[in-house]
C-alpha positions as CSV (number, residue, x, y, z in Angstrom):
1,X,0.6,-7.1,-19.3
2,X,-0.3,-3.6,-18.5
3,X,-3.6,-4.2,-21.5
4,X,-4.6,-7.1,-19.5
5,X,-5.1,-5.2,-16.2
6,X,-1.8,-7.1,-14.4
7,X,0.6,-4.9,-12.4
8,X,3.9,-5.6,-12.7
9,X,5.9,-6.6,-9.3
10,X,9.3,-6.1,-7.9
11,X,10.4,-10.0,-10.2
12,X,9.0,-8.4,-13.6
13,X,11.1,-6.2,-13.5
14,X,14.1,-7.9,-12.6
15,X,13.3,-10.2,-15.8
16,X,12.4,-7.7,-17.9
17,X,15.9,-5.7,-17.0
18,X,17.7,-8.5,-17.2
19,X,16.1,-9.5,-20.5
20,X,17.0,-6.0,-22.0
21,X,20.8,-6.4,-20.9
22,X,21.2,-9.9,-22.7
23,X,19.5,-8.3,-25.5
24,X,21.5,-5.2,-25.4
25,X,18.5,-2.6,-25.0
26,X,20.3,-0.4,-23.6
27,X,17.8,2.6,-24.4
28,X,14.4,0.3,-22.9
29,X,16.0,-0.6,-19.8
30,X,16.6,3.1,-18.8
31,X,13.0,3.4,-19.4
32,X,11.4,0.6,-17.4
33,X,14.5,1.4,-14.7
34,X,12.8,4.8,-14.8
35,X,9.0,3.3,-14.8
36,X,9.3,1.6,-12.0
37,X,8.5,4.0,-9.6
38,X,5.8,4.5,-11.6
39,X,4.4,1.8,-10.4
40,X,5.7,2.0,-6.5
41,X,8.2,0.2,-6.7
42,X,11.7,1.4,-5.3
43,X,15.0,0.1,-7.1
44,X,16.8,-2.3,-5.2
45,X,20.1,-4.1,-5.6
46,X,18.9,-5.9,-8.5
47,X,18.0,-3.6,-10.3
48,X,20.9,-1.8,-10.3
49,X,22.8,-4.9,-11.1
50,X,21.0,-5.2,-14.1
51,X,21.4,-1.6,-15.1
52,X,25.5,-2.0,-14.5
53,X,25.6,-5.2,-16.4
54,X,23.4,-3.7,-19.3
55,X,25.6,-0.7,-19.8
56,X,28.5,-3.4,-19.3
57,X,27.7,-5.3,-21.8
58,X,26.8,-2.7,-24.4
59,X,30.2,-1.4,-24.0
60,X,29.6,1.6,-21.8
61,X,32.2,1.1,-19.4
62,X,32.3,4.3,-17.6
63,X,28.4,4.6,-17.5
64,X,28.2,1.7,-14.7
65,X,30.1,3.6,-12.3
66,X,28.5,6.9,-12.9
67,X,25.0,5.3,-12.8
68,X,25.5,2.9,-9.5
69,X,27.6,6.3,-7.6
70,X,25.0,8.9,-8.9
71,X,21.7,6.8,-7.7
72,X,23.8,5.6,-4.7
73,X,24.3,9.3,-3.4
74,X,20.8,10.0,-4.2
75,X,19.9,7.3,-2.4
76,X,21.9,8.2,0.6
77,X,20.2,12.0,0.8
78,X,17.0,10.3,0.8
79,X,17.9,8.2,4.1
């Protein structure tokens, strides 16, 4: 996408996320979670529904909580 000159939006990255977590690539969805911002675009819930469920399924079960608590609280000193 990114060769071709096409920005990703807010839904690419919902489908790429969720494609990682049926996948179970773990590692590459923290890294287009991460990339995101990159290109301005703030998480939303559905992104970090994604992330849970993608640490869910690989098996991670206390990552989900830490994750979703840890960006929530840094979400909430950013308001």
């Amino acid at each position: 996408m990114l060769n071709e000159g096409i920005c990703p939006n807010y839904v690419t990255f919902v489908v790429v996320l969720s494609a990682c977590d049926h996948v179970g690539l773990v590692t590459d969805g923290f890294d287009r979670f991460v990339s995101m911002t990159n290109f301005g675009i703030e998480p939303r819930l559905e992104y970090y529904a994604c992330m849970v469920s993608l640490l869910g399924r690989a098996e991670k079960l206390y990552e989900p909580k830490d994750f979703f608590f840890l960006k929530y609280y840094q979400y909430l000193e950013l308001a």
